[in-house]
PDB file of N, CA, C and O in Angstrom:
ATOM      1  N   UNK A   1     264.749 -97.740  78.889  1.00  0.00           N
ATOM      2  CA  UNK A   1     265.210 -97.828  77.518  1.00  0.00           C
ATOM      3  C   UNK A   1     266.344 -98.856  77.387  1.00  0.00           C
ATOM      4  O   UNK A   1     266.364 -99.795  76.591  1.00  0.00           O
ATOM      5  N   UNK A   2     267.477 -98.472  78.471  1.00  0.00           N
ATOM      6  CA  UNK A   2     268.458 -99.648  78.134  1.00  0.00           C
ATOM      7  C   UNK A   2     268.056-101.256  78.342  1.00  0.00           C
ATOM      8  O   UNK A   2     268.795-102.107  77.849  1.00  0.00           O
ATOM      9  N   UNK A   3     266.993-101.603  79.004  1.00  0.00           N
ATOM     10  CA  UNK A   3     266.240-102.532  79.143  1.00  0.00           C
ATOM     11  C   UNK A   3     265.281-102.932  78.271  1.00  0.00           C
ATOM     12  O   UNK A   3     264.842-104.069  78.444  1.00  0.00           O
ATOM     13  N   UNK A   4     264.898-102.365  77.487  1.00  0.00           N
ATOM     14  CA  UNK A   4     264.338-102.701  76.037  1.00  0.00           C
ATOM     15  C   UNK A   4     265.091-103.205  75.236  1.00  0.00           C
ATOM     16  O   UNK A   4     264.778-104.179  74.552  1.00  0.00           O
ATOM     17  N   UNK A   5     266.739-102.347  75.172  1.00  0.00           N
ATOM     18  CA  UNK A   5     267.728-102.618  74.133  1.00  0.00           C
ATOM     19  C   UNK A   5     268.503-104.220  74.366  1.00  0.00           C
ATOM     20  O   UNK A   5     269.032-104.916  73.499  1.00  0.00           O
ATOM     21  N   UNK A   6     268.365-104.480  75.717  1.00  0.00           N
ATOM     22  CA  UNK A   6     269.051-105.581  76.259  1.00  0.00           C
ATOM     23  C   UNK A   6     268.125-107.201  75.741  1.00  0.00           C
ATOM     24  O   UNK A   6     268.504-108.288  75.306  1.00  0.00           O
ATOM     25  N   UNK A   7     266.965-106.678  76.035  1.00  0.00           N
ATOM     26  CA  UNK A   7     266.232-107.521  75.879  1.00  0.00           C
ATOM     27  C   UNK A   7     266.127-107.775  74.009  1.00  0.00           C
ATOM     28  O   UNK A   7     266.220-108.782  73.308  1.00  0.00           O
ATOM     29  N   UNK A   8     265.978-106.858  73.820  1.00  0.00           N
ATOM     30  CA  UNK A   8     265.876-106.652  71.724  1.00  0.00           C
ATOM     31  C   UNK A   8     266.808-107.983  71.670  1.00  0.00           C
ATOM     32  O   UNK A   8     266.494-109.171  71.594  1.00  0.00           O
ATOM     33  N   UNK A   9     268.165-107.293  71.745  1.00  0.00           N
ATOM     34  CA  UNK A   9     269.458-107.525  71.052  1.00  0.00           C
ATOM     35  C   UNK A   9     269.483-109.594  71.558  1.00  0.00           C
ATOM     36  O   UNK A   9     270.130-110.429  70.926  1.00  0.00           O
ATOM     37  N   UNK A  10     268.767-109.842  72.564  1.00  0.00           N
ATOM     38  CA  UNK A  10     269.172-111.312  72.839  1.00  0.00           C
ATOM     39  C   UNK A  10     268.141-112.057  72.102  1.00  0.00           C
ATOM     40  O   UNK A  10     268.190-113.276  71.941  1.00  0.00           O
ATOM     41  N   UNK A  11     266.982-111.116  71.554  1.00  0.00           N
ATOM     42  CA  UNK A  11     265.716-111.831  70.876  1.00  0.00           C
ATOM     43  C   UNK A  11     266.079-111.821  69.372  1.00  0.00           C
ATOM     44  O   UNK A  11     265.487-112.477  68.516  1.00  0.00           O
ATOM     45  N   UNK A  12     266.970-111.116  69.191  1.00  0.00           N
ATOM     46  CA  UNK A  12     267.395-111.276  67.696  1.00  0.00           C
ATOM     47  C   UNK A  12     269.082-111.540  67.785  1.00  0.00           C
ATOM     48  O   UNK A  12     269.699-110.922  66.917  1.00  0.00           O
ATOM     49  N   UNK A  13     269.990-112.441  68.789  1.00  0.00           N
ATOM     50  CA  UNK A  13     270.503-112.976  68.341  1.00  0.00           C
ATOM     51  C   UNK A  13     270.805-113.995  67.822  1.00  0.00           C
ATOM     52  O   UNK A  13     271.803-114.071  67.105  1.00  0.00           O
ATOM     53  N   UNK A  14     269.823-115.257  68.123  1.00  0.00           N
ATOM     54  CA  UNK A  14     269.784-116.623  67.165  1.00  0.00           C
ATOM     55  C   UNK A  14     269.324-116.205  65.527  1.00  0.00           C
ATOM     56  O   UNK A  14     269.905-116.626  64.527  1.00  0.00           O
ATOM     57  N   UNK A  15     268.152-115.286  65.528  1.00  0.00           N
ATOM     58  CA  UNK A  15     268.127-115.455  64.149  1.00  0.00           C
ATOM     59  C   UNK A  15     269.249-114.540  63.188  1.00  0.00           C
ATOM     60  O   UNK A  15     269.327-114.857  62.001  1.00  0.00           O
ATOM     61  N   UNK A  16     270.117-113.407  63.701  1.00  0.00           N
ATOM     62  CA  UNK A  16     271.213-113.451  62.846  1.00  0.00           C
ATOM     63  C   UNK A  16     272.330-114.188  62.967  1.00  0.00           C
ATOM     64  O   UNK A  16     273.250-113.956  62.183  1.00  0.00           O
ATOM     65  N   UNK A  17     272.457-115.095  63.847  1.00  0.00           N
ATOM     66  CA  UNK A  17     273.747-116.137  63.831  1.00  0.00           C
ATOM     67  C   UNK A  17     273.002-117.168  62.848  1.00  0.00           C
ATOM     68  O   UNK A  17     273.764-117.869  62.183  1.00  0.00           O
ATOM     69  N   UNK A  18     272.226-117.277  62.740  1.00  0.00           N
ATOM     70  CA  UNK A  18     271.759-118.579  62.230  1.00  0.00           C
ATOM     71  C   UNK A  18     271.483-117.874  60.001  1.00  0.00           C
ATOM     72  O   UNK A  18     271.749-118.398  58.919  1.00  0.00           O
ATOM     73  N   UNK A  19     271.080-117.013  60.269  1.00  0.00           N
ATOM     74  CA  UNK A  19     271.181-116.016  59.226  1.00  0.00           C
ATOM     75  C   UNK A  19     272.873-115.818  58.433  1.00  0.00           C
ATOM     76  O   UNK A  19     273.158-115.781  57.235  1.00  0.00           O
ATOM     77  N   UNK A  20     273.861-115.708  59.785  1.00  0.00           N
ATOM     78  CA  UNK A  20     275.004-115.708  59.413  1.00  0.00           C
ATOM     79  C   UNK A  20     275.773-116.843  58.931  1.00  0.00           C
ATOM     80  O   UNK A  20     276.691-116.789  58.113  1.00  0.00           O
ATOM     81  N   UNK A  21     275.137-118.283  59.742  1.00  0.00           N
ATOM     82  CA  UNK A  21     275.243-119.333  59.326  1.00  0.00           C
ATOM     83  C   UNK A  21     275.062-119.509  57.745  1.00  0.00           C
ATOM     84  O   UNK A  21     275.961-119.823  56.964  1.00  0.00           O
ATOM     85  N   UNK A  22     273.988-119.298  57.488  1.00  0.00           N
ATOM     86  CA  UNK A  22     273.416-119.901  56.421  1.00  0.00           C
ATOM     87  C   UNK A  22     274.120-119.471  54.828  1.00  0.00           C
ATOM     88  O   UNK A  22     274.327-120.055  53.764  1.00  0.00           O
ATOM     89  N   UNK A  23     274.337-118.061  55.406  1.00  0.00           N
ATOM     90  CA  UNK A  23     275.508-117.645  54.430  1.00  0.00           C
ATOM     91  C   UNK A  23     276.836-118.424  54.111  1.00  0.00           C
ATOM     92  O   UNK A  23     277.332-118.729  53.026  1.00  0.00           O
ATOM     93  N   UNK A  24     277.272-118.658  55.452  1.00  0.00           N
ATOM     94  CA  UNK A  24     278.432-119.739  55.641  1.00  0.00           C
ATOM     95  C   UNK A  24     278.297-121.319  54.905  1.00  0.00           C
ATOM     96  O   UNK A  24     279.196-122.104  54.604  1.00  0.00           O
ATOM     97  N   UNK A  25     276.933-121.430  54.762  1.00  0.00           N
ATOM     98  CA  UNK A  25     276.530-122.940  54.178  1.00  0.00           C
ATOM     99  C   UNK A  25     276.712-122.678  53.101  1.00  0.00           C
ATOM    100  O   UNK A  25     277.584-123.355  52.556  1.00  0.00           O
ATOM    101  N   UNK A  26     276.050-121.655  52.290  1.00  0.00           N
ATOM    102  CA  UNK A  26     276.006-121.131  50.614  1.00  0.00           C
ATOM    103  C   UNK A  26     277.561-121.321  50.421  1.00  0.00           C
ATOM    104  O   UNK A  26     277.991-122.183  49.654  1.00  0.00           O
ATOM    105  N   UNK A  27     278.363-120.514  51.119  1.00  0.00           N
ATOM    106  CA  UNK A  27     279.879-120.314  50.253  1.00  0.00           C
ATOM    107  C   UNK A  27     280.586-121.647  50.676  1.00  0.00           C
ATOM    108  O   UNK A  27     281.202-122.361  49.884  1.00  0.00           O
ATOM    109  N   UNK A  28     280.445-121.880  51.884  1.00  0.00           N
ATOM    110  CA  UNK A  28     281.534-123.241  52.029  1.00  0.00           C
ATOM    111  C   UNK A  28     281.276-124.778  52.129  1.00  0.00           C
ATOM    112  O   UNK A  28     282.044-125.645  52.546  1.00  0.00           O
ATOM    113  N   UNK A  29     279.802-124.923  51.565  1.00  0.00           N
ATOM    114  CA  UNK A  29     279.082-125.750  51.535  1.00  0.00           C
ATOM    115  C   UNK A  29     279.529-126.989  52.502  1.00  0.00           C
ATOM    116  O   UNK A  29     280.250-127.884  52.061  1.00  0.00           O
ATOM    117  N   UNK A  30     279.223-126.984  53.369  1.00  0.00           N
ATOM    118  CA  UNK A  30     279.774-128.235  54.715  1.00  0.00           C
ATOM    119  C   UNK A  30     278.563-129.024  53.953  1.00  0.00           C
ATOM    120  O   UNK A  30     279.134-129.878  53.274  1.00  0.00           O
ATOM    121  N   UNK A  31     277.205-129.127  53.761  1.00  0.00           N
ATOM    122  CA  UNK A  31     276.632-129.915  53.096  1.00  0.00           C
ATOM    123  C   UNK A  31     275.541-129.368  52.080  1.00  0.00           C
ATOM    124  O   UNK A  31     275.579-128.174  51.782  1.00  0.00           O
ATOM    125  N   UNK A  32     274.820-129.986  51.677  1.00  0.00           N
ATOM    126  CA  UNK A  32     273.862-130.036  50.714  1.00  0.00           C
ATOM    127  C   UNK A  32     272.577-130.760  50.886  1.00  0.00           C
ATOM    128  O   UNK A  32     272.349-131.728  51.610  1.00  0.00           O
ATOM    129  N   UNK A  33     271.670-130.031  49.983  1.00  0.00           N
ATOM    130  CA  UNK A  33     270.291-130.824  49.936  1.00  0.00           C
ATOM    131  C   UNK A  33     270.492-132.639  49.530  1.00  0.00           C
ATOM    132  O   UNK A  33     271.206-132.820  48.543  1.00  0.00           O
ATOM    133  N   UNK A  34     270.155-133.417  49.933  1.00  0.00           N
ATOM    134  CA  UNK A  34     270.220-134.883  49.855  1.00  0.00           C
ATOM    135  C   UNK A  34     271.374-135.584  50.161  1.00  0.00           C
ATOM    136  O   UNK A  34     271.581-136.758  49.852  1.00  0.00           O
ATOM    137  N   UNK A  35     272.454-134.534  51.038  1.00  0.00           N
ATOM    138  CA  UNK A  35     273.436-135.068  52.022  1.00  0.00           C
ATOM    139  C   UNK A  35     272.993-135.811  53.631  1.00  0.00           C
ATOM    140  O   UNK A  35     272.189-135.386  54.460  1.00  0.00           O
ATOM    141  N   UNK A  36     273.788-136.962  53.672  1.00  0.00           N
ATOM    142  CA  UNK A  36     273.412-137.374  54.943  1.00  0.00           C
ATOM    143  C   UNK A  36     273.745-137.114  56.533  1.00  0.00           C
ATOM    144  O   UNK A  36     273.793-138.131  57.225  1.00  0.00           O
ATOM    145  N   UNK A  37     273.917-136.195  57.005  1.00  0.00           N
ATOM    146  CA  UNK A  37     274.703-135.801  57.938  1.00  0.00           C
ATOM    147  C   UNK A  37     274.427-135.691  59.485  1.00  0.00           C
ATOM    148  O   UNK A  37     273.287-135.388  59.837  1.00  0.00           O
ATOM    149  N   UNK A  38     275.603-135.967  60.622  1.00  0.00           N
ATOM    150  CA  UNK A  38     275.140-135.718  61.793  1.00  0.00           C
ATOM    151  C   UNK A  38     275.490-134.819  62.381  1.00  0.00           C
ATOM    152  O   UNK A  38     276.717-134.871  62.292  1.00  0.00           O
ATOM    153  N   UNK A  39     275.161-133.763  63.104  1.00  0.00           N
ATOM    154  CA  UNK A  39     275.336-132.763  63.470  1.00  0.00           C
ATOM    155  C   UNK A  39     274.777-132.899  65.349  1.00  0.00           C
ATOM    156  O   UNK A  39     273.566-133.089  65.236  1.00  0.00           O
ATOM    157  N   UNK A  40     274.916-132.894  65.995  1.00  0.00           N
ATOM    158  CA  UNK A  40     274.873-132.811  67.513  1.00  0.00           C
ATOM    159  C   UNK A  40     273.710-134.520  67.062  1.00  0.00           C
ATOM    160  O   UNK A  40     273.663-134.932  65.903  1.00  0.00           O
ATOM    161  N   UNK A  41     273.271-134.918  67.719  1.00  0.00           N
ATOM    162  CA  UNK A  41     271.909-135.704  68.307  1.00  0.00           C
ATOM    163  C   UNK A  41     271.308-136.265  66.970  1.00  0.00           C
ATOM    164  O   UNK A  41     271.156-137.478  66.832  1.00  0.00           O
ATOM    165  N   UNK A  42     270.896-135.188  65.785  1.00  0.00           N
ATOM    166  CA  UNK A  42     270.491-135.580  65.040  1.00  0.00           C
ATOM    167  C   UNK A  42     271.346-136.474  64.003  1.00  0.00           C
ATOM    168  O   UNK A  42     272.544-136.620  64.248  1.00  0.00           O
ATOM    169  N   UNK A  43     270.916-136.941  63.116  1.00  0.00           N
ATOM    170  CA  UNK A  43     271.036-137.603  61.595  1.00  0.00           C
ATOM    171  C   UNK A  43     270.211-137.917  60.618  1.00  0.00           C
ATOM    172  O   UNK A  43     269.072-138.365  60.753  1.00  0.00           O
ATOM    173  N   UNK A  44     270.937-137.619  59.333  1.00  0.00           N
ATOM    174  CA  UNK A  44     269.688-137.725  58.570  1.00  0.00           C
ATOM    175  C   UNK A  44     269.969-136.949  57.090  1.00  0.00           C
ATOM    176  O   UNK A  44     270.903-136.166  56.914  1.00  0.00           O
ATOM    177  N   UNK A  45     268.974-137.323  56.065  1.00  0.00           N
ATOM    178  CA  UNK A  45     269.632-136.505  54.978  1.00  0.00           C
ATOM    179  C   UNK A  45     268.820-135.221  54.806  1.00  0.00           C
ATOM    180  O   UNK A  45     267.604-135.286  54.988  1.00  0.00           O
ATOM    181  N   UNK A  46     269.312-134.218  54.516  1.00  0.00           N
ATOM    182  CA  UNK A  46     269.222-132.760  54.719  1.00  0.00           C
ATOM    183  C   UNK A  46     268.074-132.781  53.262  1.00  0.00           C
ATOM    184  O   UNK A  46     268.278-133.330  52.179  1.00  0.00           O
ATOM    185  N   UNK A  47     267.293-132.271  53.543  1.00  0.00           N
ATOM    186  CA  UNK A  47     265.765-131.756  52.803  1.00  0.00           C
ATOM    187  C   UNK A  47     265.596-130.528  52.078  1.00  0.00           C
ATOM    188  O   UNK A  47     265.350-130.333  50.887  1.00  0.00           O
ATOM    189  N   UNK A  48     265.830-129.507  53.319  1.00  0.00           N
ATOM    190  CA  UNK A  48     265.397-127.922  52.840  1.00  0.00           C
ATOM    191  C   UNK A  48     267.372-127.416  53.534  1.00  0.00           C
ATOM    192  O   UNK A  48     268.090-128.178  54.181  1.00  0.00           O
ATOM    193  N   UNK A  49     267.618-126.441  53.240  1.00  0.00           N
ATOM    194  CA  UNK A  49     268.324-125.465  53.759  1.00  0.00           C
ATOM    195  C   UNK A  49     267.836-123.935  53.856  1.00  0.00           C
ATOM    196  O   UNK A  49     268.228-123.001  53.157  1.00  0.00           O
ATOM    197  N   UNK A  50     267.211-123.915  54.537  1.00  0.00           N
ATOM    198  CA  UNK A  50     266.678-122.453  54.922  1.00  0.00           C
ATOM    199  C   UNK A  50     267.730-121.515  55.041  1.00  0.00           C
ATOM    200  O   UNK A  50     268.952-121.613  54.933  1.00  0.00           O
ATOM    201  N   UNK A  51     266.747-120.327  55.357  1.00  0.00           N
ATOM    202  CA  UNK A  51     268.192-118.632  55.533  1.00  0.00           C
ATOM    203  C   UNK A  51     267.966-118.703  56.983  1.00  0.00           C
ATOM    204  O   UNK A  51     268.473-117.728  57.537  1.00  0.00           O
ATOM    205  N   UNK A  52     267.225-119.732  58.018  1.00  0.00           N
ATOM    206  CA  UNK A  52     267.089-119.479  59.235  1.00  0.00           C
ATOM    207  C   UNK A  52     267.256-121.372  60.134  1.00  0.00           C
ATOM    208  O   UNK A  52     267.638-121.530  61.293  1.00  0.00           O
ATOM    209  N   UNK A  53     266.922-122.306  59.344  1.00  0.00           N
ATOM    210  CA  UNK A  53     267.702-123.383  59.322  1.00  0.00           C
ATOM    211  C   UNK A  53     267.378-124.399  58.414  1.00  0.00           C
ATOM    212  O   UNK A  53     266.955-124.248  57.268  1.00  0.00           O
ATOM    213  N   UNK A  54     267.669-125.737  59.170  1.00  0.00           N
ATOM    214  CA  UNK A  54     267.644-126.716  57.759  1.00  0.00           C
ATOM    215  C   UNK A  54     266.844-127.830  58.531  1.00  0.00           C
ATOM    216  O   UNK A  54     266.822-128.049  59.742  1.00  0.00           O
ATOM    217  N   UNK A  55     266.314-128.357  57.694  1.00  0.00           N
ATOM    218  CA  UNK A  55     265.390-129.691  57.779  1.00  0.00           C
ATOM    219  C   UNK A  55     266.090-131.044  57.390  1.00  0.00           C
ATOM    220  O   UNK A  55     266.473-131.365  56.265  1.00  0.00           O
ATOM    221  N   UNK A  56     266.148-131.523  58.155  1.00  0.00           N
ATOM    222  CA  UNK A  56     266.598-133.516  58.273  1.00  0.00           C
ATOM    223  C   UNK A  56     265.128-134.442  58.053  1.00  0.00           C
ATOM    224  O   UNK A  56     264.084-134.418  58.704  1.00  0.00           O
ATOM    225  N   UNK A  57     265.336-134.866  57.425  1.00  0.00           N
ATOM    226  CA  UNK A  57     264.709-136.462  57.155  1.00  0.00           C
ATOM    227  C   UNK A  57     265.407-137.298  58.158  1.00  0.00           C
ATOM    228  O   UNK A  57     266.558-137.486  57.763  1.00  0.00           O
ATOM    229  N   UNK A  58     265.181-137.884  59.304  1.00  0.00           N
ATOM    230  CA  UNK A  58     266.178-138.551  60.079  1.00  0.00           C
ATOM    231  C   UNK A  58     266.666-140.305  59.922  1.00  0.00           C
ATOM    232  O   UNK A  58     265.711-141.033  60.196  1.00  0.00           O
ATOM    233  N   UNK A  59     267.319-140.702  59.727  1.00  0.00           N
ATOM    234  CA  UNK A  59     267.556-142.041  59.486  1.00  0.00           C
ATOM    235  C   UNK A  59     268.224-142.359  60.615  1.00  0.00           C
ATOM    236  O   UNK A  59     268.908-141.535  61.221  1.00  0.00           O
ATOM    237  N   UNK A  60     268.056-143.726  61.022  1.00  0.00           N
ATOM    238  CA  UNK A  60     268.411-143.721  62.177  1.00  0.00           C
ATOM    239  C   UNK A  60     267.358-143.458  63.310  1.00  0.00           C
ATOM    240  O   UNK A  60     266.147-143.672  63.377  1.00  0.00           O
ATOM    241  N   UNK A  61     268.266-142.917  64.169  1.00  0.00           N
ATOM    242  CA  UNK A  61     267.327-142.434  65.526  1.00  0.00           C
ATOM    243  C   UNK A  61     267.722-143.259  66.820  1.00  0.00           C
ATOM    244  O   UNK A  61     268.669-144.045  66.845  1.00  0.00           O
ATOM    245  N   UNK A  62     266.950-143.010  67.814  1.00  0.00           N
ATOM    246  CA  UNK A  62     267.315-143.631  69.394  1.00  0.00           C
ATOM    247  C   UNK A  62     266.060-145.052  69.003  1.00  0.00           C
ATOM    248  O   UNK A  62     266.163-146.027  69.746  1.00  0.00           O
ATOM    249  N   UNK A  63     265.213-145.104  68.148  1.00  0.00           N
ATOM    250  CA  UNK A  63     264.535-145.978  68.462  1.00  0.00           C
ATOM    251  C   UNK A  63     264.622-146.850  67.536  1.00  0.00           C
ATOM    252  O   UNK A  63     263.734-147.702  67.575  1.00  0.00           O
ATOM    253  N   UNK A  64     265.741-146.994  66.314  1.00  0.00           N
ATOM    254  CA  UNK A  64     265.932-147.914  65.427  1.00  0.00           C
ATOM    255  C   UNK A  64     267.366-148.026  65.119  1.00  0.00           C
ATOM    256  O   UNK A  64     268.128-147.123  64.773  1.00  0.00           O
ATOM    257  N   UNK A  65     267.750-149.949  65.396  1.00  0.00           N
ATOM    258  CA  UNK A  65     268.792-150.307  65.500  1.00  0.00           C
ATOM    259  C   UNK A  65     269.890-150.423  64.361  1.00  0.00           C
ATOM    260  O   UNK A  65     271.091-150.682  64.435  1.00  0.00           O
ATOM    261  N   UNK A  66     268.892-150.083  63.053  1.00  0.00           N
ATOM    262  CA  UNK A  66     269.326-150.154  61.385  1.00  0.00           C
ATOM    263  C   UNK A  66     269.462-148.437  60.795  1.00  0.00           C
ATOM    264  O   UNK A  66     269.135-147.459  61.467  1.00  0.00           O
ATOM    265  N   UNK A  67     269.782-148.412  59.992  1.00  0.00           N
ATOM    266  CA  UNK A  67     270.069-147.227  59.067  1.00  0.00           C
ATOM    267  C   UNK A  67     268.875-146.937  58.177  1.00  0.00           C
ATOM    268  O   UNK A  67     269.037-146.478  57.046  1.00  0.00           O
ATOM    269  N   UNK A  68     267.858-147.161  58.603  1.00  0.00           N
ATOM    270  CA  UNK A  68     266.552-147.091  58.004  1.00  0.00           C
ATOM    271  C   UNK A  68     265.682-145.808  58.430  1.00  0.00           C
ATOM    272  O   UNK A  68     265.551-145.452  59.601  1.00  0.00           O
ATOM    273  N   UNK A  69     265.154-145.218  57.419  1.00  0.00           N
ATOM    274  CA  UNK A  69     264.469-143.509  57.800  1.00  0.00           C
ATOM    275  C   UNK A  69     263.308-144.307  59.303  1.00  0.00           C
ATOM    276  O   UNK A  69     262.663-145.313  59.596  1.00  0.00           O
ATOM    277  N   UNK A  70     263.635-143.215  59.713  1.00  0.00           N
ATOM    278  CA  UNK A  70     262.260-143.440  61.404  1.00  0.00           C
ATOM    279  C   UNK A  70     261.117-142.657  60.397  1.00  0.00           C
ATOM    280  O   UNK A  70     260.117-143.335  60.161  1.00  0.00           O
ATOM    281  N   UNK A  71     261.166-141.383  59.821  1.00  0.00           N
ATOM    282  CA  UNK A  71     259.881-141.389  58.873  1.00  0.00           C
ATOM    283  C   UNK A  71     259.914-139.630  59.925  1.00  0.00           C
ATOM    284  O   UNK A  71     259.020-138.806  59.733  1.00  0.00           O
ATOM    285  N   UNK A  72     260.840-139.413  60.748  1.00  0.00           N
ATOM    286  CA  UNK A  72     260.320-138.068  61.312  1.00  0.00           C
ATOM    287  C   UNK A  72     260.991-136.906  60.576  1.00  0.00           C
ATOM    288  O   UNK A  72     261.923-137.091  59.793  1.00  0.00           O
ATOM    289  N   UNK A  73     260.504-135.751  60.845  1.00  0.00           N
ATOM    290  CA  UNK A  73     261.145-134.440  60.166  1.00  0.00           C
ATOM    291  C   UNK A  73     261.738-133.139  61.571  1.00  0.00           C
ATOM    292  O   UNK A  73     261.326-132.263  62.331  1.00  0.00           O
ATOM    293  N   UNK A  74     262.757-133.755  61.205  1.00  0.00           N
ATOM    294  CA  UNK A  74     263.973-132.904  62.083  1.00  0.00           C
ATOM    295  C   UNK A  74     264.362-131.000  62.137  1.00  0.00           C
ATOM    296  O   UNK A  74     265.577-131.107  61.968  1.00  0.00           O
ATOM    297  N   UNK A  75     264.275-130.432  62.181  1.00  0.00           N
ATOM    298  CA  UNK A  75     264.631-129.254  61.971  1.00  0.00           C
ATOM    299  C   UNK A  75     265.732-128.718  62.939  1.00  0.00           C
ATOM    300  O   UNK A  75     265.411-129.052  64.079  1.00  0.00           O
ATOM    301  N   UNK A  76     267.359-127.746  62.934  1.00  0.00           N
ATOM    302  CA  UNK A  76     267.632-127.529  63.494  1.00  0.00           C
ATOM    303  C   UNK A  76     268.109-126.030  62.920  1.00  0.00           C
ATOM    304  O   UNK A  76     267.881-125.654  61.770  1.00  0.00           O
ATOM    305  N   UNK A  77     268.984-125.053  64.182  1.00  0.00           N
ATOM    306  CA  UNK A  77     268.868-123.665  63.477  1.00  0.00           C
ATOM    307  C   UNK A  77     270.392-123.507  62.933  1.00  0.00           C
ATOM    308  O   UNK A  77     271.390-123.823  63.580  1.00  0.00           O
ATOM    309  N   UNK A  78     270.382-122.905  61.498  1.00  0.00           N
ATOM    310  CA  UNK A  78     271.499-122.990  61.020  1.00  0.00           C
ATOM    311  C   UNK A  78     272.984-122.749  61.606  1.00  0.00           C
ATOM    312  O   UNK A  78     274.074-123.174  61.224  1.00  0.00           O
ATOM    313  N   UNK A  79     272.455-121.538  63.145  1.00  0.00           N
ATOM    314  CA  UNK A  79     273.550-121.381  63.793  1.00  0.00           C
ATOM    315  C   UNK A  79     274.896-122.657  64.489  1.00  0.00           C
ATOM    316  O   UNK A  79     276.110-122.599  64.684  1.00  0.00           O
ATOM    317  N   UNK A  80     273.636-123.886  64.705  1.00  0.00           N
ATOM    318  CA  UNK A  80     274.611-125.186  65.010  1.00  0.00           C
ATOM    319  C   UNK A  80     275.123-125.412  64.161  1.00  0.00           C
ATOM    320  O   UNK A  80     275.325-126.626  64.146  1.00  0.00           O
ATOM    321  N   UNK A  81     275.591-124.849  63.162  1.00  0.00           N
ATOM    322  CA  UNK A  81     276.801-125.689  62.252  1.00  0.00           C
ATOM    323  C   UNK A  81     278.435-124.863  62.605  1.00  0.00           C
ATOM    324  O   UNK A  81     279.579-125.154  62.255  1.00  0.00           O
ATOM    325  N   UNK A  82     277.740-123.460  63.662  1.00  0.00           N
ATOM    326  CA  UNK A  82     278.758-122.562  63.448  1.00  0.00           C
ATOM    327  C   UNK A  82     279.737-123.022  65.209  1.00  0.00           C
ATOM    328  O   UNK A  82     280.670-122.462  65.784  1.00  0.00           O
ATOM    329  N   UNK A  83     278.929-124.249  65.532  1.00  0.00           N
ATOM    330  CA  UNK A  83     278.796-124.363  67.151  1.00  0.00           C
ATOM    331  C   UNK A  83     279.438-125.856  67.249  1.00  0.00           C
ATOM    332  O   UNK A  83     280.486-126.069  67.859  1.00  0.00           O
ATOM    333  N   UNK A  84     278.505-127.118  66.412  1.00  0.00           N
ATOM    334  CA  UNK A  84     278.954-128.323  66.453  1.00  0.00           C
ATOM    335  C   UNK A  84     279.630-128.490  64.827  1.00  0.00           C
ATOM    336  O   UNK A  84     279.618-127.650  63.927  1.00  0.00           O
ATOM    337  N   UNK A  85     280.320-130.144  64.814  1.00  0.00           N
ATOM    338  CA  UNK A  85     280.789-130.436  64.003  1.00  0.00           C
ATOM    339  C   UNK A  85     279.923-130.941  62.977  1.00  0.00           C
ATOM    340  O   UNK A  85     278.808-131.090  63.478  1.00  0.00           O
ATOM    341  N   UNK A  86     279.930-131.255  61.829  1.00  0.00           N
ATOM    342  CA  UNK A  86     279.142-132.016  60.698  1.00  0.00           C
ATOM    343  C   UNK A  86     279.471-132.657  60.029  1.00  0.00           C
ATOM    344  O   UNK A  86     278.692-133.154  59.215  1.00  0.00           O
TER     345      UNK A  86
END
Protein backbone atom coordinates (compact mmCIF):
# COMPACT_ATOMS: atom_id res chain seq x y z
CA UNK A 1 0.00 0.00 0.00
CA UNK A 2 2.65 2.50 0.99
CA UNK A 3 4.14 1.73 -2.39
CA UNK A 4 1.17 2.53 -4.35
CA UNK A 5 0.93 5.86 -2.36
CA UNK A 6 4.63 6.69 -3.21
CA UNK A 7 4.34 5.98 -6.57
CA UNK A 8 0.59 7.97 -6.93
CA UNK A 9 1.87 11.07 -5.27
CA UNK A 10 5.15 11.45 -7.86
CA UNK A 11 2.66 10.69 -10.91
CA UNK A 12 0.57 13.51 -9.96
CA UNK A 13 3.13 15.85 -8.97
CA UNK A 14 3.92 17.75 -12.29
CA UNK A 15 0.40 18.06 -13.11
CA UNK A 16 -0.52 19.96 -9.83
CA UNK A 17 2.60 22.16 -9.88
CA UNK A 18 1.96 22.97 -13.26
CA UNK A 19 -1.91 23.35 -12.34
CA UNK A 20 -0.51 25.54 -9.52
CA UNK A 21 1.45 27.36 -11.98
CA UNK A 22 -1.12 28.26 -14.14
CA UNK A 23 -3.07 29.85 -11.47
CA UNK A 24 0.05 31.89 -10.79
CA UNK A 25 -0.04 33.01 -14.63
CA UNK A 26 -3.91 34.10 -14.33
CA UNK A 27 -3.19 36.45 -11.20
CA UNK A 28 0.34 37.70 -11.87
CA UNK A 29 0.41 37.54 -15.41
CA UNK A 30 4.41 37.10 -16.16
CA UNK A 31 2.92 36.84 -19.77
CA UNK A 32 0.15 36.61 -22.14
CA UNK A 33 -1.34 35.16 -25.25
CA UNK A 34 0.75 36.96 -28.23
CA UNK A 35 3.69 37.75 -25.81
CA UNK A 36 7.13 36.92 -26.96
CA UNK A 37 9.04 35.18 -24.42
CA UNK A 38 12.08 33.01 -23.37
CA UNK A 39 11.84 30.77 -20.81
CA UNK A 40 14.76 27.97 -20.43
CA UNK A 41 15.81 26.85 -24.36
CA UNK A 42 12.75 27.93 -25.81
CA UNK A 43 11.42 31.34 -27.52
CA UNK A 44 8.69 32.42 -29.06
CA UNK A 45 5.29 34.09 -28.87
CA UNK A 46 2.93 32.33 -26.50
CA UNK A 47 -0.34 30.87 -28.45
CA UNK A 48 -2.50 28.91 -25.93
CA UNK A 49 -2.04 29.13 -22.04
CA UNK A 50 -3.38 26.01 -20.77
CA UNK A 51 -4.41 24.90 -16.90
CA UNK A 52 -1.56 22.25 -17.58
CA UNK A 53 0.83 24.32 -19.96
CA UNK A 54 1.41 26.74 -22.67
CA UNK A 55 2.19 26.60 -26.32
CA UNK A 56 5.06 28.76 -28.16
CA UNK A 57 5.10 29.55 -31.75
CA UNK A 58 8.98 29.59 -31.74
CA UNK A 59 10.91 32.39 -33.43
CA UNK A 60 14.17 32.00 -33.57
CA UNK A 61 15.62 28.64 -32.77
CA UNK A 62 19.19 26.74 -32.94
CA UNK A 63 18.72 26.58 -36.67
CA UNK A 64 17.97 30.23 -37.66
CA UNK A 65 20.37 33.08 -37.45
CA UNK A 66 17.36 35.93 -37.72
CA UNK A 67 14.31 36.56 -35.53
CA UNK A 68 12.13 34.91 -37.99
CA UNK A 69 9.28 32.12 -36.86
CA UNK A 70 11.16 28.41 -37.64
CA UNK A 71 7.26 27.56 -38.23
CA UNK A 72 7.49 24.85 -35.11
CA UNK A 73 4.98 24.48 -32.15
CA UNK A 74 6.66 24.42 -28.80
CA UNK A 75 4.86 23.29 -25.76
CA UNK A 76 6.20 23.50 -22.23
CA UNK A 77 4.57 22.59 -18.63
CA UNK A 78 3.31 25.52 -16.82
CA UNK A 79 5.31 24.38 -13.78
CA UNK A 80 8.67 25.99 -15.58
CA UNK A 81 7.66 29.34 -14.97
CA UNK A 82 7.61 28.46 -11.19
CA UNK A 83 11.40 26.97 -11.79
CA UNK A 84 13.05 29.26 -14.66
CA UNK A 85 13.01 32.91 -15.38
CA UNK A 86 10.74 34.62 -18.22
Amino acid sequence: MDLFLRRDSQALQTPITSFIAWIYILVRTPYRVGDRIRIGEASGDVLVVGYLDTTLWEFGGEYLSTDHPSGRIMKFPNSKVLSSAV
